[in-house]
PAZAPA-4460 file (N, C-alpha, C; in steps of 0.05 Angstrom, whole numbers, plus 32768, in hexadecimal, padded with zeros to 4 digits):
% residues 214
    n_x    n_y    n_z   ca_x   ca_y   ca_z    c_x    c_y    c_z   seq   type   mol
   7FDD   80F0   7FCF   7FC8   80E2   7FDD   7FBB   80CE   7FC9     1      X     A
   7FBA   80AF   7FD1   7FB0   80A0   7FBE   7F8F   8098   7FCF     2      X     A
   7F81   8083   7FC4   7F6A   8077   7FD4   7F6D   8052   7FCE     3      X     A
   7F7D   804F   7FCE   7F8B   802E   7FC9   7F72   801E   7FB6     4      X     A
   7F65   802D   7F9B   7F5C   8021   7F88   7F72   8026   7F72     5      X     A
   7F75   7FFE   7F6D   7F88   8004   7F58   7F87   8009   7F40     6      X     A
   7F8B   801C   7F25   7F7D   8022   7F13   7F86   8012   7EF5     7      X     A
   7FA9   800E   7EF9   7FB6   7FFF   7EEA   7FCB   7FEF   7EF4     8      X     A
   7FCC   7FD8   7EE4   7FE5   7FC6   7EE7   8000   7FD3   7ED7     9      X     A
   8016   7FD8   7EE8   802E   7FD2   7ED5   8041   7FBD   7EDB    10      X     A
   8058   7FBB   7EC3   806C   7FAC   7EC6   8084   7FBA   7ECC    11      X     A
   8091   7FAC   7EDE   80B4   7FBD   7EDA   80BF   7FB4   7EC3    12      X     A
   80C9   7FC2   7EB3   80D6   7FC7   7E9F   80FC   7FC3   7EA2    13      X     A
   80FF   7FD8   7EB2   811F   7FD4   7EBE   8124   7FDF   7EDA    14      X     A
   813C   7FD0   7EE7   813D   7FD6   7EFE   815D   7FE2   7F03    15      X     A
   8161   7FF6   7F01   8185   8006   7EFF   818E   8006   7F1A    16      X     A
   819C   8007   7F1D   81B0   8010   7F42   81AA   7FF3   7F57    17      X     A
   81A8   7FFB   7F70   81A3   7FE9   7F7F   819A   7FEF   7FA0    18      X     A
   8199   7FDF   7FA3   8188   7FE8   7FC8   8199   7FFC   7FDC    19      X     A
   81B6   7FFA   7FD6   81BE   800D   7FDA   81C6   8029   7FD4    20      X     A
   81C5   8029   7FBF   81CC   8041   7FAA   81BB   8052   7FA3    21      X     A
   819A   8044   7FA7   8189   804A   7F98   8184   8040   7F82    22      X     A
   8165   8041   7F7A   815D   8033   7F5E   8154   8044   7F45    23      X     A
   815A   8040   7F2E   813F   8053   7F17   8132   8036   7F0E    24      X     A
   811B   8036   7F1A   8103   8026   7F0D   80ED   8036   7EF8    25      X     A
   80F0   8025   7EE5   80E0   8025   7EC9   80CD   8013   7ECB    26      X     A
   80BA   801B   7EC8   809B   8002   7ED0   808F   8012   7EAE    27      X     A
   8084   7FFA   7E9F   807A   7FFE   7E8C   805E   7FFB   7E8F    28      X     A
   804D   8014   7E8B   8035   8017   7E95   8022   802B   7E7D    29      X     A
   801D   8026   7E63   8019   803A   7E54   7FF9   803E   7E59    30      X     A
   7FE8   802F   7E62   7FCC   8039   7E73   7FCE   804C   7E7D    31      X     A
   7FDE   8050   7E93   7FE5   8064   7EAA   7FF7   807A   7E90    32      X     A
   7FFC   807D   7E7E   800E   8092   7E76   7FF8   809B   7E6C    33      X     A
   7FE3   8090   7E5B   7FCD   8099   7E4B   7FB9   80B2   7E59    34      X     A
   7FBC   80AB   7E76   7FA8   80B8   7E8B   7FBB   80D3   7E86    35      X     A
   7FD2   80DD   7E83   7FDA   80F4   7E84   7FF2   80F8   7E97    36      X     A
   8008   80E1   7E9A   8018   80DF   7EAC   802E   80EF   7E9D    37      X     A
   8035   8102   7EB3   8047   8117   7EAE   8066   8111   7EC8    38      X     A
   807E   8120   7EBE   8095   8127   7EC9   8080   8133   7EF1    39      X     A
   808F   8129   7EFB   808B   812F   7F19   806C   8126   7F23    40      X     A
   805E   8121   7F12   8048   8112   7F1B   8053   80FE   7F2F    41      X     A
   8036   80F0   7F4D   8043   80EB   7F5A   802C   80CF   7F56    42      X     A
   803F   80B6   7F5B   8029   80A1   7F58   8032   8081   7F66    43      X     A
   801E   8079   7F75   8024   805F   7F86   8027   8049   7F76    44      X     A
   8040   803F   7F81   804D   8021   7F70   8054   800A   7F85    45      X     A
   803E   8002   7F7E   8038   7FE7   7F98   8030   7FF3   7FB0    46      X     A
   802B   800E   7FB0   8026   801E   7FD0   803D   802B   7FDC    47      X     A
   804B   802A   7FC7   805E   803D   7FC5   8065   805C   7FBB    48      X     A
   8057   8074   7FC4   805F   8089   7FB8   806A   8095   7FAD    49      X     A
   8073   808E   7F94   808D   809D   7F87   8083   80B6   7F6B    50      X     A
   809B   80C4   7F6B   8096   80D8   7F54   80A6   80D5   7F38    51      X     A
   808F   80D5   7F27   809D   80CC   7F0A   80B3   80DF   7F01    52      X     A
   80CF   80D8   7EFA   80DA   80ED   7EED   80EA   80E2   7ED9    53      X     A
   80DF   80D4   7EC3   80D8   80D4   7EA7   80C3   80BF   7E9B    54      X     A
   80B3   80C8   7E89   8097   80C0   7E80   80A2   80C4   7E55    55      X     A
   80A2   80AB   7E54   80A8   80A7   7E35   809E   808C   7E32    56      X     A
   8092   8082   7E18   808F   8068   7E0A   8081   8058   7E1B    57      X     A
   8069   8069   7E29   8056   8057   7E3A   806E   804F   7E52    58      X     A
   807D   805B   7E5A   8093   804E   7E77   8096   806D   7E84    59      X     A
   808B   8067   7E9D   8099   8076   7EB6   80B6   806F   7EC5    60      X     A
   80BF   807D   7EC9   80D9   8076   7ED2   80DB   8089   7EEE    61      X     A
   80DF   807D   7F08   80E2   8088   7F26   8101   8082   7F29    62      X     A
   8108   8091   7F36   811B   8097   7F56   8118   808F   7F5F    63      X     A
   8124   8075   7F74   8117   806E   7F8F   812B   806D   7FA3    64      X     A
   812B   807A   7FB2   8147   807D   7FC3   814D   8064   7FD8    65      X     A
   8168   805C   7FE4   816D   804E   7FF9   8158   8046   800C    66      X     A
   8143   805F   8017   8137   805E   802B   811C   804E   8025    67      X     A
   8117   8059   8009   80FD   804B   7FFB   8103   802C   7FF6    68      X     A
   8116   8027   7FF2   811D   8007   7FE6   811E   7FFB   7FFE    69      X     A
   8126   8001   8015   812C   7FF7   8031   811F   7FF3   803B    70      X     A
   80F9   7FFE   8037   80E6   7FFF   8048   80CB   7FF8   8041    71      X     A
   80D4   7FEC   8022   80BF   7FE4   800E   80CD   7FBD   8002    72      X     A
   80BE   7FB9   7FF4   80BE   7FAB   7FDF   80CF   7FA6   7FC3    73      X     A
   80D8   7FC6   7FC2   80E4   7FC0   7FB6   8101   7FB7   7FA5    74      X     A
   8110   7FAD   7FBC   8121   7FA1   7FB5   8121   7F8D   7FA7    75      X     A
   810C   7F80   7FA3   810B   7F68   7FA5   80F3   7F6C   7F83    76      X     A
   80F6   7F82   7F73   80E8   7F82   7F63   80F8   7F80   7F49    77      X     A
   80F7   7F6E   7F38   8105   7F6A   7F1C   80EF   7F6B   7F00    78      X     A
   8105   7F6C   7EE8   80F7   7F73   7ECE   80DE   7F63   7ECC    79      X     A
   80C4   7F63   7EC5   80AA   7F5A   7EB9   80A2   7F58   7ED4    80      X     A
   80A4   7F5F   7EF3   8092   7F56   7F0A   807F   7F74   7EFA    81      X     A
   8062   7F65   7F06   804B   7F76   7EFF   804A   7F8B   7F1B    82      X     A
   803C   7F9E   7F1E   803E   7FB0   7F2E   8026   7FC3   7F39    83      X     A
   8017   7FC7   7F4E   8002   7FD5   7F48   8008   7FF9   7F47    84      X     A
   7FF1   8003   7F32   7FFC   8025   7F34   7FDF   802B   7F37    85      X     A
   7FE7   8047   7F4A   7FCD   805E   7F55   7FD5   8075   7F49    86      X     A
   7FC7   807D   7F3A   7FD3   80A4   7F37   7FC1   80A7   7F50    87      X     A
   7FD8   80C3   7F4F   7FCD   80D8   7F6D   7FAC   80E1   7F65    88      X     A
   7F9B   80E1   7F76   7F81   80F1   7F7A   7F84   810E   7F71    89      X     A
   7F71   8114   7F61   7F6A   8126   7F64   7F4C   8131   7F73    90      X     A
   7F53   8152   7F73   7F35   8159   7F88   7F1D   8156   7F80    91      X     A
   7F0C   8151   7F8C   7EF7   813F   7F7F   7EEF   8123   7F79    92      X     A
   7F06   8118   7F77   7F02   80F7   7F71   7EF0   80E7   7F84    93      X     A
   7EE7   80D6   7F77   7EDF   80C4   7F90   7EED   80B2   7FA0    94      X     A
   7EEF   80AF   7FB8   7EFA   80A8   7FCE   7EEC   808C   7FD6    95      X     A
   7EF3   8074   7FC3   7EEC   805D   7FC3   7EF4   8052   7FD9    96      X     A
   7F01   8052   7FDB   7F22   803D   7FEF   7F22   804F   800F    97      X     A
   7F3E   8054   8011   7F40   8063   8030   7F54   806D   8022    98      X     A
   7F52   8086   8033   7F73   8096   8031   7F8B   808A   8031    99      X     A
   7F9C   808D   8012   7FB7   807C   8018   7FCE   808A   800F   100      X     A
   7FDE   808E   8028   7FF6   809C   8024   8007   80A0   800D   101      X     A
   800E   807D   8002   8023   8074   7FF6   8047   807E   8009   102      X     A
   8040   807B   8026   804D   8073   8039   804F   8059   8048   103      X     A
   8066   8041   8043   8062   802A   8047   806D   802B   805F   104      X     A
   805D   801A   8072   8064   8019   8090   806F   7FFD   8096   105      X     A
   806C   7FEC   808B   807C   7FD5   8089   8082   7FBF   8070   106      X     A
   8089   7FAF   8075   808A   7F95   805E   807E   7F80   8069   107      X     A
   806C   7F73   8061   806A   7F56   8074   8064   7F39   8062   108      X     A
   8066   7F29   8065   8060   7F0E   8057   8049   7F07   8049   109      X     A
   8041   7EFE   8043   8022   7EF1   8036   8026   7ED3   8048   110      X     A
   801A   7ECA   805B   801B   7EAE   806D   800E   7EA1   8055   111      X     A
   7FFC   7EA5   8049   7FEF   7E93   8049   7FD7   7E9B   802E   112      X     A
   7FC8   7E9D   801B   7FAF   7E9A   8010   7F9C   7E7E   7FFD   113      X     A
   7F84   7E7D   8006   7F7F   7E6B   8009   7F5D   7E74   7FF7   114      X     A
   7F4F   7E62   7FE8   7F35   7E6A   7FDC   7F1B   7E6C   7FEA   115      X     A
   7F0E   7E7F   7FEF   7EF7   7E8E   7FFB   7EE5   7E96   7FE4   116      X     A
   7ECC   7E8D   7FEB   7EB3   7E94   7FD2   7EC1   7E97   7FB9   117      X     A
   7EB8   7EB3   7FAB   7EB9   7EB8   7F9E   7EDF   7EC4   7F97   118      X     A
   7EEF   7EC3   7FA5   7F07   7ECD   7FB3   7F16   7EBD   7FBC   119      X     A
   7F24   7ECC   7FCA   7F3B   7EBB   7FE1   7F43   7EC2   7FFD   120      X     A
   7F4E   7EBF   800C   7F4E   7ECA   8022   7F6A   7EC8   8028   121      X     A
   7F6F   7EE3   802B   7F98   7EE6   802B   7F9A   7EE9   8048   122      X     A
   7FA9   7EE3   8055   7FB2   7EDE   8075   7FD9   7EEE   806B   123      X     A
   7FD3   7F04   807A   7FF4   7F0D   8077   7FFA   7F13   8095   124      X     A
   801A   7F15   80A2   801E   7F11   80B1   8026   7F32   80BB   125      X     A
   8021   7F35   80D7   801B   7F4F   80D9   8034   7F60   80ED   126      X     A
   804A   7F71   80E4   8059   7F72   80E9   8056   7F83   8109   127      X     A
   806B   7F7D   811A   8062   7F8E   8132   8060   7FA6   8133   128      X     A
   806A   7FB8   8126   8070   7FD3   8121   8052   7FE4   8123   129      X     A
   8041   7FD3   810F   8026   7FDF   810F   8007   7FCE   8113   130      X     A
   8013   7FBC   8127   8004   7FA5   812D   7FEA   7FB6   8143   131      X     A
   7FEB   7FC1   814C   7FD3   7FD8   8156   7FC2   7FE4   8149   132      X     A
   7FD9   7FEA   8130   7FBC   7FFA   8119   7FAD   7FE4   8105   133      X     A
   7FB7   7FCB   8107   7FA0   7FBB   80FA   7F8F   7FB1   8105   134      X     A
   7F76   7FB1   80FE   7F61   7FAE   8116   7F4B   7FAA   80FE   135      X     A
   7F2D   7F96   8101   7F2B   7F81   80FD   7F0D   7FA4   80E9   136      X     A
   7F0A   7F99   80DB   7EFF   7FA9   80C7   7F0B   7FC9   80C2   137      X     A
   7F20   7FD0   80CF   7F38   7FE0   80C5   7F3B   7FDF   80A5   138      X     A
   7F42   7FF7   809C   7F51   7FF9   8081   7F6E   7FF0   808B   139      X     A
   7F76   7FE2   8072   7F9C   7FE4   8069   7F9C   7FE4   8052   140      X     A
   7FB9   7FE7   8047   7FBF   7FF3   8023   7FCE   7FE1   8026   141      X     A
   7FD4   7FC3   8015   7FDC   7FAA   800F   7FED   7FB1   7FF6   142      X     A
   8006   7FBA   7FF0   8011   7FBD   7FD3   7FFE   7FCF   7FCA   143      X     A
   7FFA   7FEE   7FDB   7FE0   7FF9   7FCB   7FC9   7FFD   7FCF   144      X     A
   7FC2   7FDD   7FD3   7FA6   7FDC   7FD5   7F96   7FDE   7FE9   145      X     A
   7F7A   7FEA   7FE6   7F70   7FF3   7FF7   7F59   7FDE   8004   146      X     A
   7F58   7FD1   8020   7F56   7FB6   8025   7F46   7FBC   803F   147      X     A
   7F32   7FAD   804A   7F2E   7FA8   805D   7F38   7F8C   806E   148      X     A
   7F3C   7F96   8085   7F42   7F84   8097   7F2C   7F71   809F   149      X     A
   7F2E   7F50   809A   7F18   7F44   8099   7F1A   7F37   80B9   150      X     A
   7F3B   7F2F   80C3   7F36   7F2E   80E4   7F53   7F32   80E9   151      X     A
   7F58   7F36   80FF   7F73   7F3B   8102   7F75   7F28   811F   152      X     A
   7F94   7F1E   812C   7F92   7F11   813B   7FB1   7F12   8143   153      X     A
   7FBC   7F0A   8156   7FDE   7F0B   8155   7FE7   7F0A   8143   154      X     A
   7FFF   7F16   8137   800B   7F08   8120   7FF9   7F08   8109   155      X     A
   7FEF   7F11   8106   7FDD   7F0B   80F0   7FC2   7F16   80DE   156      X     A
   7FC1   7F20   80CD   7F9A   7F2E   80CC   7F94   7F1D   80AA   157      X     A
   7F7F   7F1F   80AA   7F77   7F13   808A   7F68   7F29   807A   158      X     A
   7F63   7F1E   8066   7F63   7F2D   804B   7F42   7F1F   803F   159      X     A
   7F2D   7F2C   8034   7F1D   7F1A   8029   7F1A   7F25   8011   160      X     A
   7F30   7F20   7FF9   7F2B   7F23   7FD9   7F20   7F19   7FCB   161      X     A
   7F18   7F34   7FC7   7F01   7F2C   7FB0   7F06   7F29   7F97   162      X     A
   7EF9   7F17   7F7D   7F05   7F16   7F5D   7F10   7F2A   7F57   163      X     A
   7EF8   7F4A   7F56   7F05   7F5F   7F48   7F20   7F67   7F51   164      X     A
   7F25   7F62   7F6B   7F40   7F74   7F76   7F58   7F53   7F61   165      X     A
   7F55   7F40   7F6B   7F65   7F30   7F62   7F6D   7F36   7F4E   166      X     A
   7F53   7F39   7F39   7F5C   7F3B   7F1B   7F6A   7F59   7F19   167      X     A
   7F66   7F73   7F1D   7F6F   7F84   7F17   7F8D   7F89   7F2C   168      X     A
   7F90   7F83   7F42   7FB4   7F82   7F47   7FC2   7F6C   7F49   169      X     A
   7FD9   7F71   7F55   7FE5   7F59   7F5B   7FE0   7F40   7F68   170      X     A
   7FD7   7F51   7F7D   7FCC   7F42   7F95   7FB9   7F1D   7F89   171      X     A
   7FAE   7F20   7F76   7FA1   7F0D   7F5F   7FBC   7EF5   7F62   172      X     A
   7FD6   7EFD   7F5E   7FDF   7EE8   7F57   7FF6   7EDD   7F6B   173      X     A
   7FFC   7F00   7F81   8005   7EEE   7F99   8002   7ED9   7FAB   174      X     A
   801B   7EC7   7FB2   800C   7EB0   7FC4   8020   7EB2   7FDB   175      X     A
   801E   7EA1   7FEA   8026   7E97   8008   8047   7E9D   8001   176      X     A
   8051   7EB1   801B   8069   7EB7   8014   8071   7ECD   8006   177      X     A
   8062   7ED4   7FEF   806A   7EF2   7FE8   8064   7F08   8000   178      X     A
   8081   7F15   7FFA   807D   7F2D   8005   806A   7F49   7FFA   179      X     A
   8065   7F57   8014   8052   7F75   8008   805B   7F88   8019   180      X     A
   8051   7FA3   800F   8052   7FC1   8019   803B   7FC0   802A   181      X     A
   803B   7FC5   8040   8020   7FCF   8058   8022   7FEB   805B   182      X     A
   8009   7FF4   805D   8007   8011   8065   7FF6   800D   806E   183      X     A
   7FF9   8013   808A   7FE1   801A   80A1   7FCF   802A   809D   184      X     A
   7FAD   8036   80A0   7F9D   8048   809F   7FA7   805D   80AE   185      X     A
   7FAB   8070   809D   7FBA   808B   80A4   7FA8   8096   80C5   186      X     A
   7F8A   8093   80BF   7F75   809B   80D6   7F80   8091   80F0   187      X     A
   7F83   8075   80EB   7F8E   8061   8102   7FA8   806C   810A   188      X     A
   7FB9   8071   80FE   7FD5   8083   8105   7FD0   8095   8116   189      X     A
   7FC0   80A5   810A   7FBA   80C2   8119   7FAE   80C7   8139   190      X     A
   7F91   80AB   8138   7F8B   80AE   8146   7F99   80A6   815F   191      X     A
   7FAC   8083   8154   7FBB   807F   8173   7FD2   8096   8177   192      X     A
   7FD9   80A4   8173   7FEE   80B7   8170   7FE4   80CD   8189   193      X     A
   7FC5   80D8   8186   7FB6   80EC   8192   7FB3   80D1   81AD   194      X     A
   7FAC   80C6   81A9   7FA5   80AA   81C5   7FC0   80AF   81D8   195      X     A
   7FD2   80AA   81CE   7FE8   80A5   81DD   7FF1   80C7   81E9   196      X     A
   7FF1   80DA   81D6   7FF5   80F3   81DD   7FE3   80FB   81F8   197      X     A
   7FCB   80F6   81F3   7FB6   8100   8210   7FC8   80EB   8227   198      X     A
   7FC9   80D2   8220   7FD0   80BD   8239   7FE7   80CB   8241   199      X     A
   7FF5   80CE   822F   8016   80D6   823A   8012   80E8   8250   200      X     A
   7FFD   80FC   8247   7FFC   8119   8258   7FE7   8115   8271   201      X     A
   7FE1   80FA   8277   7FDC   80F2   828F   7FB6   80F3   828F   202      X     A
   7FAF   80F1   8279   7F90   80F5   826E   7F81   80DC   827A   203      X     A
   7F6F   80DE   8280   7F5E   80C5   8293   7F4B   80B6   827D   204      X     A
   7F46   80A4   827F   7F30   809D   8262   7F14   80AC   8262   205      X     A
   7F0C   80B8   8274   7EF6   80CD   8270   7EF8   80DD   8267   206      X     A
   7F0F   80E7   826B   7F21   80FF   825C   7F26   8102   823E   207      X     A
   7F2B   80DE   8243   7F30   80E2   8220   7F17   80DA   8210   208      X     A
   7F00   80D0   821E   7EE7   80C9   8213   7EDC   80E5   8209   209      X     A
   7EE1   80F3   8217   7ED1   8109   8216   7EE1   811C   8202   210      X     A
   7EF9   811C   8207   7F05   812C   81EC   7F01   8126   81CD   211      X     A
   7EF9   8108   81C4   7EEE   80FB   81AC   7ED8   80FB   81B9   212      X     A
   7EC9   8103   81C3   7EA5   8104   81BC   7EA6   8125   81B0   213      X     A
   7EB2   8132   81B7   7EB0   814A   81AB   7EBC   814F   818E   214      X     A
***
């Protein structure tokens, strides 16, 4: 379980196998090793979930199977791209961000970012798959990150970044056209899931008003 605050930058280091075969990615990250990164520790890379299984010379090195490369970003990741990393939560932590899986529900474009105040304002394009769960001051996890939805509209929701986020991930230096990892707000999952379950079973909207008032 992450909270999509990102804590360090890494670099990929090396990228072995391939989209089909599977990958061993090496991201050189010795910040993140300093914190106490151990063998099977589990930690988000770009908002990607994965578990370290080897930690030497400040470099983690992941597994990432067929299914992970297929449904992420990272195919498309080579030696020196920078990367954002989350170690897993522990109990207790503070819960800055929103709950984040490090389950990526889609890939989608960057349309567009453009300069806002102090910031910028990123416009990414919103894939159909989970075009219901973004919704207009909604959480989403952007490569990770833990983001509000500033409006959302067909095709489309924006982003209002701020310096600090720029400067500390990627997101700072992506532009129009890069691709990202989306992860929907897990809450939002759940709840249309229970929505559709009462409707299915023939539930009236009083029915279902009244089952979430309780």
């Amino acid at each position: 379980m992450f909270s999509g605050l990102i804590a360090f930058l890494g670099r990929v280091k090396r990228v072995d196998g391939d989209a089909q075969a599977g990958m061993r990615l090496v991201i050189d990250a010795p910040d993140a090793v300093a914190e106490g990164v151990a063998i099977k520790d589990s930690i988000a890379v770009n908002g990607v979930c994965l578990t370290a299984v080897a930690v030497a010379d400040g470099t983690i090195a992941f597994d990432v199977v067929p299914e992970t490369v297929a449904r992420s970003t990272f195919g498309a990741l080579r030696p020196a791209d920078p990367v954002n990393l989350e170690l897993s939560l522990r109990l207790g932590d503070r819960l800055g961000g929103h709950l984040v899986y490090g389950h990526v529900d889609a890939v989608a474009s960057i349309l567009d970012k453009t300069p806002e105040g102090q910031g910028h304002r990123l416009t990414i394009g919103t894939p159909p798959s989970i075009a219901s769960l973004i919704v207009e001051k909604g959480y989403v996890a952007v490569d990770g990150v833990s983001l509000t939805v500033a409006t959302a509209a067909p095709g489309r929701f924006t982003i209002a970044l701020i310096p600090e986020t720029s400067k500390r991930t990627t997101l700072g230096t992506k532009a129009g056209g890069a691709r990202v990892n989306l992860e929907a707000d897990p809450i939002a999952r759940y709840a249309q899931a229970a929505v559709a379950a009462y409707t299915q079973n023939g539930a009236s909207h009083d029915e279902l008003a009244w089952a979430y008032e309780i």
